[in-house]
C-alpha positions as CSV (number, residue, x, y, z in Angstrom):
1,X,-62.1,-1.2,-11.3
2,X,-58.7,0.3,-10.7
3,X,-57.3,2.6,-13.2
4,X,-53.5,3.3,-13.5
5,X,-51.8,5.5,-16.4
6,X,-48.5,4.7,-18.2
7,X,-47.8,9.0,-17.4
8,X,-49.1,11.8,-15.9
9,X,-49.8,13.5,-18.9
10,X,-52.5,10.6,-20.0
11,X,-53.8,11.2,-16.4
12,X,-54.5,14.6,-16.9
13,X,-56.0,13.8,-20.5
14,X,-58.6,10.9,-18.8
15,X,-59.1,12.6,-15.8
16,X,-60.5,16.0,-16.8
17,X,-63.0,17.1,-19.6
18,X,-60.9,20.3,-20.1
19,X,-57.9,18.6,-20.3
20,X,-59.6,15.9,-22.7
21,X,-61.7,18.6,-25.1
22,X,-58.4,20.5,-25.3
23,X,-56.2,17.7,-26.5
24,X,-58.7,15.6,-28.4
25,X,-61.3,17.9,-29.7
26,X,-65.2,17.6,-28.6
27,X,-66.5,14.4,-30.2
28,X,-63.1,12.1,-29.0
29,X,-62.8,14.1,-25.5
30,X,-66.6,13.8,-25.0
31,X,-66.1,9.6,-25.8
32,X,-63.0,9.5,-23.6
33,X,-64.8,10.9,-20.8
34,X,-67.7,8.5,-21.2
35,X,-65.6,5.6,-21.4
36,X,-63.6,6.5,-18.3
37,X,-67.1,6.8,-17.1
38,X,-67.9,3.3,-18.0
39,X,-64.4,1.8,-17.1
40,X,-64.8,3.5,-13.5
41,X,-68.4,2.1,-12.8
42,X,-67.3,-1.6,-14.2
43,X,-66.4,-4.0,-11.5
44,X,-64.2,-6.0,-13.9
45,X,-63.2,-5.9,-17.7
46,X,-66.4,-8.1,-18.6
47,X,-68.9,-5.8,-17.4
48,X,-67.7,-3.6,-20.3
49,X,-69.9,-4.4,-23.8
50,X,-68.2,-6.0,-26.5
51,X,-70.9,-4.8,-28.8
52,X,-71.2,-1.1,-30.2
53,X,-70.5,1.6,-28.9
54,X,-67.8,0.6,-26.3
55,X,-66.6,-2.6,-28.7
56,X,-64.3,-4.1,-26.0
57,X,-61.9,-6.2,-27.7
58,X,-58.6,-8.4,-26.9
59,X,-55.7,-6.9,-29.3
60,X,-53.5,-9.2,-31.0
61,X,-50.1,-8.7,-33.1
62,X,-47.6,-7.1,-31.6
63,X,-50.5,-5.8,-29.7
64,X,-51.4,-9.4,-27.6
65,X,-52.1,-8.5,-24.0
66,X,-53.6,-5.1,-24.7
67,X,-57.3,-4.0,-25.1
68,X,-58.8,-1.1,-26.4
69,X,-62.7,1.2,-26.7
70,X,-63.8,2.9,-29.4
71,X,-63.4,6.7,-29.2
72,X,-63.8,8.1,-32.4
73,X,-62.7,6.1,-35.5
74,X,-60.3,5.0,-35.3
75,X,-59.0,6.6,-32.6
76,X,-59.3,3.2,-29.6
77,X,-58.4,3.8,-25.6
78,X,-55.8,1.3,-25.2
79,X,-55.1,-0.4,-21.6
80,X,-53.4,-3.7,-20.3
81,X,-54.5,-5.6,-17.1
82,X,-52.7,-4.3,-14.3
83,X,-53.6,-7.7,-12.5
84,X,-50.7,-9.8,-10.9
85,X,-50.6,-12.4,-12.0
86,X,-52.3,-11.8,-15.1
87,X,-54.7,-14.7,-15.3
88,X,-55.3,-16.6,-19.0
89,X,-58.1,-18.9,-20.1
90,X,-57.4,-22.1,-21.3
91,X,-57.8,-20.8,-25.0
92,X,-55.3,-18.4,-24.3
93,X,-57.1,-15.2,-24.0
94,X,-57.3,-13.2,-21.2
95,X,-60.1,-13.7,-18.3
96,X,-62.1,-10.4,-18.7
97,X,-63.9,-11.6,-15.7
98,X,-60.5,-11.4,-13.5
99,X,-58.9,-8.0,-14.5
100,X,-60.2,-5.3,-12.0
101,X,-57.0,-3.5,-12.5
102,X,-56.0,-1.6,-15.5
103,X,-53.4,0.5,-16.9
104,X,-54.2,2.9,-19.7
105,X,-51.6,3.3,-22.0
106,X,-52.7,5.4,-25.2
107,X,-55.0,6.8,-27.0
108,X,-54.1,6.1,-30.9
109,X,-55.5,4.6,-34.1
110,X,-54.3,1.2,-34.0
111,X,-54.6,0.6,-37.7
């Protein structure tokens, strides 16, 4: 998959394990780093679990469009498909099997 950032700062934080330990502490650096892991490896969006403990879900709110991964609750990696056009099933959701391009946008609890 390809993996953009909304800054260079978030880059940084994603990127590196020193960067990611320093900002987030061990247990939500060490997750960050495993889901990059898994985000990297992943052809496209539906080749990352839905289930426990990546729990890949569609946002929705003010949120629609963007997804997020657990880190450490309730901390989420959040992302939008980078894909152009973005590409929409016919009940409305995104295709996770089209979107093998990301941007990564935060790292927050979205509750």
């Amino acid at each position: 998959m390809i993996i953009s950032f909304k800054s260079k700062k978030l880059q940084k934080i994603c990127s590196t394990r020193k960067s990611a330990l320093k900002e987030l502490g061990q247990t939500k650096g060490n997750k960050l780093m495993l889901r990059m892991v898994e985000l990297n490896a992943a052809i496209a969006l539906s080749d990352i679990s839905q289930l426990p403990p990546a729990r890949l879900h569609e946002l929705t709110g003010n949120r629609k469009g963007q997804f997020s991964v657990d880190l450490e609750h309730p901390y989420r990696l959040l992302f939008m498909p980078n894909n152009e056009p973005i590409l929409v099933k016919k009940d409305g959701g995104l295709d996770k099997a089209k979107i093998n391009e990301i941007i990564i946008i935060g790292i927050e609890d979205t509750h």
